[in-house]
N, CA, C and O atoms as CSV, one atom per row, in Angstrom:
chain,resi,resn,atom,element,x,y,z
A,1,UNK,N,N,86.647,64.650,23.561
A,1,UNK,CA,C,85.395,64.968,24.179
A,1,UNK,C,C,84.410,63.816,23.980
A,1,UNK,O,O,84.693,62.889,23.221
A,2,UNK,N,N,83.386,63.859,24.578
A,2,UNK,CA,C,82.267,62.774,24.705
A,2,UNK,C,C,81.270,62.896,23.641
A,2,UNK,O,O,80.428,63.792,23.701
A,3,UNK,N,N,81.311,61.833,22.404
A,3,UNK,CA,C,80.648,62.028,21.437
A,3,UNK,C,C,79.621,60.866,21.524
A,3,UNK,O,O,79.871,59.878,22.215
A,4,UNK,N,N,78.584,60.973,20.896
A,4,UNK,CA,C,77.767,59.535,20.888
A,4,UNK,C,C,77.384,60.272,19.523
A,4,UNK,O,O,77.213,61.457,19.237
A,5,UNK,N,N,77.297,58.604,18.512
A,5,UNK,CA,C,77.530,58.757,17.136
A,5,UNK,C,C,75.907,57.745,16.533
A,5,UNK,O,O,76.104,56.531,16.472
A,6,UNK,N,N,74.747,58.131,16.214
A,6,UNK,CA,C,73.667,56.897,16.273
A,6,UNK,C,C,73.890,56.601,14.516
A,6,UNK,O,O,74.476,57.414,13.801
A,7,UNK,N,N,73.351,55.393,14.038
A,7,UNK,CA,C,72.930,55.055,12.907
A,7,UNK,C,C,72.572,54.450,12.535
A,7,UNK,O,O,73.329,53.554,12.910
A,8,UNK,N,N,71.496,53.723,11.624
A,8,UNK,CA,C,71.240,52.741,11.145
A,8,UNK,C,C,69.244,52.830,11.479
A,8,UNK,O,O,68.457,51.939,11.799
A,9,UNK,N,N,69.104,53.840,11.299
A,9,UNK,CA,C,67.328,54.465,11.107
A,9,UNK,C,C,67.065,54.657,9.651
A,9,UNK,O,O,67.943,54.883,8.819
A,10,UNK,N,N,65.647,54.537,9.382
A,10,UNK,CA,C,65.435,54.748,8.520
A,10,UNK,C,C,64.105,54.304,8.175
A,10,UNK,O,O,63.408,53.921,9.115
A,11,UNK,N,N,63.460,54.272,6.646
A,11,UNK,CA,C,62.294,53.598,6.215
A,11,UNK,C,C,62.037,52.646,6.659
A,11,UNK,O,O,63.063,52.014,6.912
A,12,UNK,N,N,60.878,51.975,7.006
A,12,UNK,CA,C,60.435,50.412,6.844
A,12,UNK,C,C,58.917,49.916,6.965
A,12,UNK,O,O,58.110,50.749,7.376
A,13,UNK,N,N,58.648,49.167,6.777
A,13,UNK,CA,C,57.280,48.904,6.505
A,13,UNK,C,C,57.052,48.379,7.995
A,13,UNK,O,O,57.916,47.860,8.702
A,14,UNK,N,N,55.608,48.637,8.362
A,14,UNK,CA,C,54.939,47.891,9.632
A,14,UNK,C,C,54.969,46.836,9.708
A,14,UNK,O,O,54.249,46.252,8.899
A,15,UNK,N,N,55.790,45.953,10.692
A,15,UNK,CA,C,55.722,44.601,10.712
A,15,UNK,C,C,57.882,44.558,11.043
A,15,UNK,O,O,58.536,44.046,11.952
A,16,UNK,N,N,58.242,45.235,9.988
A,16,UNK,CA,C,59.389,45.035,9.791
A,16,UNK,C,C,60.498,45.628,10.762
A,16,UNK,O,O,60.255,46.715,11.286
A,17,UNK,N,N,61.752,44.961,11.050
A,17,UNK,CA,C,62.878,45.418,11.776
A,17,UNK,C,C,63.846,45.916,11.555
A,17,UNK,O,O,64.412,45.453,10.565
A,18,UNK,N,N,64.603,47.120,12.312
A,18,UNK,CA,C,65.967,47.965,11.854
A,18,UNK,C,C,67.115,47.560,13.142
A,18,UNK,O,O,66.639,46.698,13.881
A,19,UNK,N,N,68.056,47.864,13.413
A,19,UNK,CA,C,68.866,47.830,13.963
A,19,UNK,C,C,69.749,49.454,14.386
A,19,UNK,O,O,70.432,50.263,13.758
A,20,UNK,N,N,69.298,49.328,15.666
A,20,UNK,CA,C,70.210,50.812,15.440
A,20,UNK,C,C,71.502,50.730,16.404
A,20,UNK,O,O,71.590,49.996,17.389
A,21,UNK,N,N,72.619,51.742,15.873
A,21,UNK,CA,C,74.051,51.368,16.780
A,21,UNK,C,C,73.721,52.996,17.123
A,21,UNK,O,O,72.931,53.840,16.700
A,22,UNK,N,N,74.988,52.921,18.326
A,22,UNK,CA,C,75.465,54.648,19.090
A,22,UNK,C,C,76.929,54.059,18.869
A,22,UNK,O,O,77.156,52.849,18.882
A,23,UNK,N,N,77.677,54.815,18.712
A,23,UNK,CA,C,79.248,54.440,18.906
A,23,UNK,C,C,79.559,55.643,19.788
A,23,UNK,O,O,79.245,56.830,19.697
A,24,UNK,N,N,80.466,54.773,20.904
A,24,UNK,CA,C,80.661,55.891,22.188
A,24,UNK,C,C,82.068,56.356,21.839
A,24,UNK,O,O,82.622,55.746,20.925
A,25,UNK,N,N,82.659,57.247,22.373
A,25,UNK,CA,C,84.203,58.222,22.602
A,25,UNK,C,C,84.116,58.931,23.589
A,25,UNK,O,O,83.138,59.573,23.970
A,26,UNK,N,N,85.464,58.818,24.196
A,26,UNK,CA,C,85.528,59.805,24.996
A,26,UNK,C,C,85.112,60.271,26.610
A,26,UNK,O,O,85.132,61.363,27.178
A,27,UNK,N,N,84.534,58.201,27.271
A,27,UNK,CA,C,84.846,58.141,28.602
A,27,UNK,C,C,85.421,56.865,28.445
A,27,UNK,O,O,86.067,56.172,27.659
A,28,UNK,N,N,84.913,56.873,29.500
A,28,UNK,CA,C,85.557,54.724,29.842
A,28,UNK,C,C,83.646,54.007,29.821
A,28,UNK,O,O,82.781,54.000,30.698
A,29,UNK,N,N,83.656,53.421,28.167
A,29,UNK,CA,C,82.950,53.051,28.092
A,29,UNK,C,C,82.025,51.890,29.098
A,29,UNK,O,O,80.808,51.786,29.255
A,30,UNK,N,N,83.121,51.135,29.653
A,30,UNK,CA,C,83.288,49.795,30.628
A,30,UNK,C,C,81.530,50.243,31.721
A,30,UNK,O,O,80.398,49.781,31.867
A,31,UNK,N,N,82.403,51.438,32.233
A,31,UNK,CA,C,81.546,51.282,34.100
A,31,UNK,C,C,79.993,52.265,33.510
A,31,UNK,O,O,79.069,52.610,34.246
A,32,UNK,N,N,80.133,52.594,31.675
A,32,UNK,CA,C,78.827,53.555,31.691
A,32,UNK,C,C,77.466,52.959,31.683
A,32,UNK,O,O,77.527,51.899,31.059
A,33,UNK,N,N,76.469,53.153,32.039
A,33,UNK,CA,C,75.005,53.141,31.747
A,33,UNK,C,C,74.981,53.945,30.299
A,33,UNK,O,O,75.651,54.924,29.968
A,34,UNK,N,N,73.748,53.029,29.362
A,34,UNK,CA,C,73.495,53.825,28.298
A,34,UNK,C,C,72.364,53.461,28.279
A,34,UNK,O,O,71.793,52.595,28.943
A,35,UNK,N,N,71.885,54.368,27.225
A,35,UNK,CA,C,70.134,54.121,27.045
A,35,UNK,C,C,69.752,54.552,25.767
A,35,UNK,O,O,70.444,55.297,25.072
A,36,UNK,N,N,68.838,54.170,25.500
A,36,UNK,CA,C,67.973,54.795,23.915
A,36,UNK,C,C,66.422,55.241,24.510
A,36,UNK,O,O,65.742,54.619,25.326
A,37,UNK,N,N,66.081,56.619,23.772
A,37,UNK,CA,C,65.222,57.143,23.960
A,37,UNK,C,C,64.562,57.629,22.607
A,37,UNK,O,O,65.132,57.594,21.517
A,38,UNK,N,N,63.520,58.000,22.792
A,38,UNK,CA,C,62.923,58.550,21.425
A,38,UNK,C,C,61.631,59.759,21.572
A,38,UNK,O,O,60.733,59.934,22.395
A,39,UNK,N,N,61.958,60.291,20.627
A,39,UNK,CA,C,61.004,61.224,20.843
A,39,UNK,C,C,60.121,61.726,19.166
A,39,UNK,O,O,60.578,62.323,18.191
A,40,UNK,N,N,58.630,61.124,19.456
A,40,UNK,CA,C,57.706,61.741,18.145
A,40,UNK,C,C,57.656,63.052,18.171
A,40,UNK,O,O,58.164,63.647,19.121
A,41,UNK,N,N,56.903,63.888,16.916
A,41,UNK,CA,C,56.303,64.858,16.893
A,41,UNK,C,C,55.767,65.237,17.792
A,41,UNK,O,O,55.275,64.291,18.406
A,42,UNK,N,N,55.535,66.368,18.339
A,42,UNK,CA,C,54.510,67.005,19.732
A,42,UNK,C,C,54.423,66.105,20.473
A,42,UNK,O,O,53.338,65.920,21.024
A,43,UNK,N,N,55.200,65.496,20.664
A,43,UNK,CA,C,55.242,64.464,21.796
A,43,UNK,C,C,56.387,64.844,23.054
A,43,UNK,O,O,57.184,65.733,22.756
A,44,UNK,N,N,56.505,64.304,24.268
A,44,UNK,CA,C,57.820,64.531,24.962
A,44,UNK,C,C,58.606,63.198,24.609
A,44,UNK,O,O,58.097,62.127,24.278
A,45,UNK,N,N,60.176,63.537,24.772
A,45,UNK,CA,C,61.085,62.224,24.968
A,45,UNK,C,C,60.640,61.038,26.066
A,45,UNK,O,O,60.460,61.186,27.275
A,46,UNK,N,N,60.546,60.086,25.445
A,46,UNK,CA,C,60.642,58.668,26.402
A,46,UNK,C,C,61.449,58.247,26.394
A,46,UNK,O,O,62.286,58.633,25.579
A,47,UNK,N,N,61.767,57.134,27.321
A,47,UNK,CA,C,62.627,56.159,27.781
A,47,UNK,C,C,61.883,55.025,26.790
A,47,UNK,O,O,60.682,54.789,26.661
A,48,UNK,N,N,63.414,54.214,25.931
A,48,UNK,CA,C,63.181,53.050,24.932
A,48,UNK,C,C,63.409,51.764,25.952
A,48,UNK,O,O,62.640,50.872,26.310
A,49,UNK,N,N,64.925,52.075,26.297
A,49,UNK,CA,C,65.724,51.447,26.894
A,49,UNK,C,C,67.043,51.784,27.374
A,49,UNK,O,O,67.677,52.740,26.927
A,50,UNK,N,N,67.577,50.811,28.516
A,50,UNK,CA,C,68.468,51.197,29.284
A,50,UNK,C,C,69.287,49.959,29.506
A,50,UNK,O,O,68.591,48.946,29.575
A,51,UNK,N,N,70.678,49.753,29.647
A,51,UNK,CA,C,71.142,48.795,29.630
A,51,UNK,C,C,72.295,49.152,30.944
A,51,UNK,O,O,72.927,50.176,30.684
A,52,UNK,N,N,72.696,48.494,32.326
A,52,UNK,CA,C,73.763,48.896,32.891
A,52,UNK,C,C,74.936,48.357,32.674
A,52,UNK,O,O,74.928,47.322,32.007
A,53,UNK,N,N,76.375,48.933,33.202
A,53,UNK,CA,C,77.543,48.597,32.921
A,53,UNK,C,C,77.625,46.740,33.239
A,53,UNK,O,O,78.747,46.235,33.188
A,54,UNK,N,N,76.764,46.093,33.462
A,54,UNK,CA,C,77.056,44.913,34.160
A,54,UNK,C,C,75.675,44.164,32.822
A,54,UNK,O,O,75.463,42.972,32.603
A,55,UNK,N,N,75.156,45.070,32.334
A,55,UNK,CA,C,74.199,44.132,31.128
A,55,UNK,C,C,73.011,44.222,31.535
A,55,UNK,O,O,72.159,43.926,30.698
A,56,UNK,N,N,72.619,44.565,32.649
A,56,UNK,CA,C,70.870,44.610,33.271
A,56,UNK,C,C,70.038,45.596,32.629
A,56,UNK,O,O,70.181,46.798,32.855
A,57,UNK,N,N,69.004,45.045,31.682
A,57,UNK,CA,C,68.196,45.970,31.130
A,57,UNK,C,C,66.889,46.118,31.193
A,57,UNK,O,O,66.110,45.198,31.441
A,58,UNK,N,N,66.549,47.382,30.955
A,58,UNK,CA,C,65.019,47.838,31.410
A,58,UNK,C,C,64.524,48.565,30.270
A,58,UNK,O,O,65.264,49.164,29.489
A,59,UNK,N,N,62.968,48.499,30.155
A,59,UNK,CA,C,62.310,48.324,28.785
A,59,UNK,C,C,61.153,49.407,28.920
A,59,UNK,O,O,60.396,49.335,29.888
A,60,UNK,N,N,61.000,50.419,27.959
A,60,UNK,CA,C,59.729,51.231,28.195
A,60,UNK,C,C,58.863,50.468,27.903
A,60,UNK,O,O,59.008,49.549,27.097
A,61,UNK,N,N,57.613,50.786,28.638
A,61,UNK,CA,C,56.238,50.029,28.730
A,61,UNK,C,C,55.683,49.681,26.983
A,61,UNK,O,O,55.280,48.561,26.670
A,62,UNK,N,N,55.737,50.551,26.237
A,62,UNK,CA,C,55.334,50.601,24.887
A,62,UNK,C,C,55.999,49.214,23.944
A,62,UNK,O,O,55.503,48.627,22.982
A,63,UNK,N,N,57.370,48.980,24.694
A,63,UNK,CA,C,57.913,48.321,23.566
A,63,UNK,C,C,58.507,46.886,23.913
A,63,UNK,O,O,59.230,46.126,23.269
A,64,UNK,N,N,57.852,46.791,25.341
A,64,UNK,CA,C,58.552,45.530,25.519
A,64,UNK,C,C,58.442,44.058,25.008
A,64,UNK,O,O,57.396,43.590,24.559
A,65,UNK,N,N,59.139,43.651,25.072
A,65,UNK,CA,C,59.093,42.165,23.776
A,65,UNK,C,C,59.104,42.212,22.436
A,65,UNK,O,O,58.894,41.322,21.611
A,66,UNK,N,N,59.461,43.729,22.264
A,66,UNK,CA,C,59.931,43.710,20.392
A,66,UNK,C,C,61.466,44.252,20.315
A,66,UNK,O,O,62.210,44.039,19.357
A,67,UNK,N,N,61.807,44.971,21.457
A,67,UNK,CA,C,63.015,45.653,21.004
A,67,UNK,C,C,63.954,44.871,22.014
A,67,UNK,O,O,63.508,44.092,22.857
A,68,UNK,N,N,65.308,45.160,21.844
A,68,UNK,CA,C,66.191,44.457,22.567
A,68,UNK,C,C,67.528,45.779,22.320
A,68,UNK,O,O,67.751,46.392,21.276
A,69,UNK,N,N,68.210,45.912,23.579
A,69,UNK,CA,C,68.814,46.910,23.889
A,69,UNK,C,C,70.192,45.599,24.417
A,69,UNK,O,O,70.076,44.641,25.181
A,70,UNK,N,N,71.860,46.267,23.349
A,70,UNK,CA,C,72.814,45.249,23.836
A,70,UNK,C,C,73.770,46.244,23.734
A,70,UNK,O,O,73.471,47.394,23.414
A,71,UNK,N,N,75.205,45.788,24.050
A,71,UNK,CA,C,76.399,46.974,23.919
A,71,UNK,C,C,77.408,45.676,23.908
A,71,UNK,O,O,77.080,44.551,24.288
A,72,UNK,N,N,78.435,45.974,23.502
A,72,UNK,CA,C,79.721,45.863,22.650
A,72,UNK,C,C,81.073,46.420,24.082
A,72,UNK,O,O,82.038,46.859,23.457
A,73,UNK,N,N,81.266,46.479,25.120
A,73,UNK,CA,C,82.359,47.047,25.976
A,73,UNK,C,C,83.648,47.122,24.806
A,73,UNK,O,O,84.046,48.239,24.476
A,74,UNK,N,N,84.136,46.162,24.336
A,74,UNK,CA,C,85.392,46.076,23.611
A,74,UNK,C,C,84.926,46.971,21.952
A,74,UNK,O,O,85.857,47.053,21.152
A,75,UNK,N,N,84.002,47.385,21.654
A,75,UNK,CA,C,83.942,48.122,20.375
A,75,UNK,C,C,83.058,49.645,21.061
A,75,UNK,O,O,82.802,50.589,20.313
A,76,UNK,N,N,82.774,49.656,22.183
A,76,UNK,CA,C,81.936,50.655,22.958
A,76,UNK,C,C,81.031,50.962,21.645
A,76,UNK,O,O,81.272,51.888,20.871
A,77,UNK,N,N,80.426,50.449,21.569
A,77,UNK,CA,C,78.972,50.325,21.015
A,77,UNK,C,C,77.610,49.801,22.376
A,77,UNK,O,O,77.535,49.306,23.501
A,78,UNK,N,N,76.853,50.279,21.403
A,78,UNK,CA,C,75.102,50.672,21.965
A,78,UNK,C,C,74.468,49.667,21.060
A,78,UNK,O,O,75.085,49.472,20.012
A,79,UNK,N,N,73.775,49.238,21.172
A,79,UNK,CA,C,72.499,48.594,20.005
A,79,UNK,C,C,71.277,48.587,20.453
A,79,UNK,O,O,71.079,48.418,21.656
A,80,UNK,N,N,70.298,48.758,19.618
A,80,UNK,CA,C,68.946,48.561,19.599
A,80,UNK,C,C,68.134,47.749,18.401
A,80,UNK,O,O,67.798,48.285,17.345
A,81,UNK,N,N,67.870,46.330,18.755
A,81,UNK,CA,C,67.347,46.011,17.682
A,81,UNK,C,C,65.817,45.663,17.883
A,81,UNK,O,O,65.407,44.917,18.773
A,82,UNK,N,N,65.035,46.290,16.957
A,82,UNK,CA,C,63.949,46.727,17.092
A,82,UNK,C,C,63.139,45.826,15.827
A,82,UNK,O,O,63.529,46.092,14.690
A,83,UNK,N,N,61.921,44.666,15.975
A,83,UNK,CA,C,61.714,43.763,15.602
A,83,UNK,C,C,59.995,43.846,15.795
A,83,UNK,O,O,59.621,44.147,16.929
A,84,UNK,N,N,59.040,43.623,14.857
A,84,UNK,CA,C,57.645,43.997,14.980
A,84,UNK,C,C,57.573,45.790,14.909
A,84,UNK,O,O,57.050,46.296,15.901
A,85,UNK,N,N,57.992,46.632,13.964
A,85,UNK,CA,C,57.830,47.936,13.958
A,85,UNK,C,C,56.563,48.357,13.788
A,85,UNK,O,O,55.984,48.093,12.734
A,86,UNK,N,N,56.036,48.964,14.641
A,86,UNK,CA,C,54.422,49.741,14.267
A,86,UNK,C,C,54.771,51.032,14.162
A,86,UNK,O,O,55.754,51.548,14.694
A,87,UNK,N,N,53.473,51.888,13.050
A,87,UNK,CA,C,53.651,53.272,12.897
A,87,UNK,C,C,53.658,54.366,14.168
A,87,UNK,O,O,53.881,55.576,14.131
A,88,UNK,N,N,53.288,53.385,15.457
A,88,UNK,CA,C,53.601,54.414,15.982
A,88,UNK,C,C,55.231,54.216,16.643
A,88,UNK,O,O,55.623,54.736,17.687
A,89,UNK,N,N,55.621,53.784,16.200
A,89,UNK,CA,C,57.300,53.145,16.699
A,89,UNK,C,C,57.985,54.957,16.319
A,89,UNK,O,O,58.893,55.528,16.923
A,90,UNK,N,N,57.125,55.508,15.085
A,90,UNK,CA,C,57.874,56.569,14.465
A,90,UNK,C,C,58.236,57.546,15.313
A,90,UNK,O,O,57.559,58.227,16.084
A,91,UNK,N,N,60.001,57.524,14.951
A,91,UNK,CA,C,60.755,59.128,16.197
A,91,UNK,C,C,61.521,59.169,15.807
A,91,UNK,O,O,61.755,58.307,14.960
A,92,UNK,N,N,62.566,60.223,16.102
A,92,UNK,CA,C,63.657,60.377,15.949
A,92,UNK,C,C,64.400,59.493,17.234
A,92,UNK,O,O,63.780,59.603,18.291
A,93,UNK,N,N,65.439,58.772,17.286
A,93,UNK,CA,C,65.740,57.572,18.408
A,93,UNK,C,C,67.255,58.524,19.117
A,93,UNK,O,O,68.131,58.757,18.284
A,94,UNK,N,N,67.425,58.859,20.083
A,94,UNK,CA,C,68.548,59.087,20.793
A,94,UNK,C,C,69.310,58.069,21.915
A,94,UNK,O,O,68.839,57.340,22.788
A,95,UNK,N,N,70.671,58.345,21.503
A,95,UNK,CA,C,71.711,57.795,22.318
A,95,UNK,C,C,71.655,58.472,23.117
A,95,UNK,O,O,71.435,59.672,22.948
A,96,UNK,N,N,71.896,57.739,24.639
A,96,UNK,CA,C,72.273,58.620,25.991
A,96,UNK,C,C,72.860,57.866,26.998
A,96,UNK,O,O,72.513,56.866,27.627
A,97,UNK,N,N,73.941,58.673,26.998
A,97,UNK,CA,C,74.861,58.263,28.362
A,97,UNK,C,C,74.481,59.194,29.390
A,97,UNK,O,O,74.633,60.413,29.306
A,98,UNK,N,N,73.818,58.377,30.677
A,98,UNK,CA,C,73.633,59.587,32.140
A,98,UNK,C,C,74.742,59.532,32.844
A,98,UNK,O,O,75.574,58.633,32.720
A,99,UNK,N,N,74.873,60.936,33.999
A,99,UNK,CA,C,75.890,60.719,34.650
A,99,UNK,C,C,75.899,59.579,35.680
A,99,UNK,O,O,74.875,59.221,36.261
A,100,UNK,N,N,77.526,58.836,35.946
A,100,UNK,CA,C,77.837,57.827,36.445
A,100,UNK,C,C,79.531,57.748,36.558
A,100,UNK,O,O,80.155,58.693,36.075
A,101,UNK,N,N,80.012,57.036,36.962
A,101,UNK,CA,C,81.121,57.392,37.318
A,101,UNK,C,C,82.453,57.873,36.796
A,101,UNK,O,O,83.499,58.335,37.254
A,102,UNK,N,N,81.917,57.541,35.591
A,102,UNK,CA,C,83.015,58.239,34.268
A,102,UNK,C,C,82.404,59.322,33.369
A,102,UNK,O,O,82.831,59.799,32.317
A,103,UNK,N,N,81.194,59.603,34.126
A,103,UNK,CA,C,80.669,61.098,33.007
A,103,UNK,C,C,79.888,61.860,34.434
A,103,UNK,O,O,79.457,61.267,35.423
A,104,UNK,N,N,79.873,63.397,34.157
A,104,UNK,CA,C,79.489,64.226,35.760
A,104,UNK,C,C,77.994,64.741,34.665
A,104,UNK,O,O,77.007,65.173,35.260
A,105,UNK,N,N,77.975,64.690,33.814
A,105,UNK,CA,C,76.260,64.989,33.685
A,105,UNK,C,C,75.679,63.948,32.439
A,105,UNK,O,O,76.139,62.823,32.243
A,106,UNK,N,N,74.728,64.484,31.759
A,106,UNK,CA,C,73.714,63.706,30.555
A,106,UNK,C,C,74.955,63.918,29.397
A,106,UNK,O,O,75.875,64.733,29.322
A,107,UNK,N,N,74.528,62.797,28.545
A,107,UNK,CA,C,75.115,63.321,26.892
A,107,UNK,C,C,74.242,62.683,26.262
A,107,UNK,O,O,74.111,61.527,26.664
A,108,UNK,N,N,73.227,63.146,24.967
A,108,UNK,CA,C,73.014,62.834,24.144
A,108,UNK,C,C,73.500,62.899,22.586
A,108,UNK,O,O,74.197,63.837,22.201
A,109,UNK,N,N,73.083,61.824,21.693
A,109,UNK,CA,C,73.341,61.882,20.335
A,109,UNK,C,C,72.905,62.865,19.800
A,109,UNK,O,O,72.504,63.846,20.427
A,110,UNK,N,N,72.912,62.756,18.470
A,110,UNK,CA,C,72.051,63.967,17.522
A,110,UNK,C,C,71.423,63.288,16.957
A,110,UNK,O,O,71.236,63.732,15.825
A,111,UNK,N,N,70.745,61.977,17.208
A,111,UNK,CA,C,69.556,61.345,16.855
A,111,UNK,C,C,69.695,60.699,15.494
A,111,UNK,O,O,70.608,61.062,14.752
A,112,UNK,N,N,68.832,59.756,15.124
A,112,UNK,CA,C,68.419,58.997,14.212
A,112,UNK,C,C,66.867,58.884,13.652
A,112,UNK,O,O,66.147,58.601,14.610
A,113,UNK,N,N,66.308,58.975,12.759
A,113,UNK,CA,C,65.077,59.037,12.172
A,113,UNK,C,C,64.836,57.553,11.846
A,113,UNK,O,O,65.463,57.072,10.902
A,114,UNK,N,N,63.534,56.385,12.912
A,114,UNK,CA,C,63.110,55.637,12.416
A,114,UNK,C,C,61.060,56.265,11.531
A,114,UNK,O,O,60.136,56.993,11.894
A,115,UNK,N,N,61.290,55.617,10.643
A,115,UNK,CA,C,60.098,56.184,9.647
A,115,UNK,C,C,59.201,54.580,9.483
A,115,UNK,O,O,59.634,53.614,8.855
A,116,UNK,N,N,57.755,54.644,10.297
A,116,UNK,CA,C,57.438,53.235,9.988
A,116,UNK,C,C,56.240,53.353,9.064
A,116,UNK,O,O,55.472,54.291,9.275
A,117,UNK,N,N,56.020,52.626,8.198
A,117,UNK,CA,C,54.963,53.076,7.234
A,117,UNK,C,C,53.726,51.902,7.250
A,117,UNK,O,O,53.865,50.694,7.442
A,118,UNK,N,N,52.711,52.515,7.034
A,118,UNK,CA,C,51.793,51.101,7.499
A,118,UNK,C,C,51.132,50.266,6.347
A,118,UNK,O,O,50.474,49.261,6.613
């Protein structure tokens, strides 16, 4: 079945950078679109980033020029490396594969906790 696996969240001081992975299973990683999203407290989910099967990526308004969104085809990995962290960077961060030609709807992770402290 279609798992997306996130990790590598956690503490860090304002200013400072984490790295986060998704490890995919369970389509044909090759032809997928993936993305990272995040969502604060009482807040709704946003769009972080999006990367397509061919490498073309697109950047939520909040974060562009600190984070960088890459993938791995031969290890079907996701990355997000996230560089200049501000407190409001703080969310829980989700993996997401949308539907596309090797998946017929959404899949998300079960999330990751970045914590930025100021």
């Amino acid at each position: 079945q279609v798992q997306l696996v996130e990790s590598g969240g956690g503490l860090v001081q304002a200013g400072g950078s984490l790295r986060l992975s998704c490890a995919a299973s369970g389509f044909v990683f090759r032809v997928a679109s993936m993305g990272w999203y995040r969502q604060a407290p009482g807040k709704q989910r946003e769009l972080v980033a999006t990367i397509s099967s061919g490498g073309s990526t697109n950047y939520g308004d909040s974060i562009k020029g600190r984070f960088t969104i890459s993938r791995d085809n031969a290890k079907k990995m996701v990355y997000l490396q996230m560089n200049s962290l501000k407190p409001e960077d703080t969310a829980v961060y989700y993996c997401n594969a949308p539907p596309n030609l090797a998946l017929s709807r959404n899949y998300w992770g079960q999330g990751t906790q970045v914590t930025v402290s100021s």
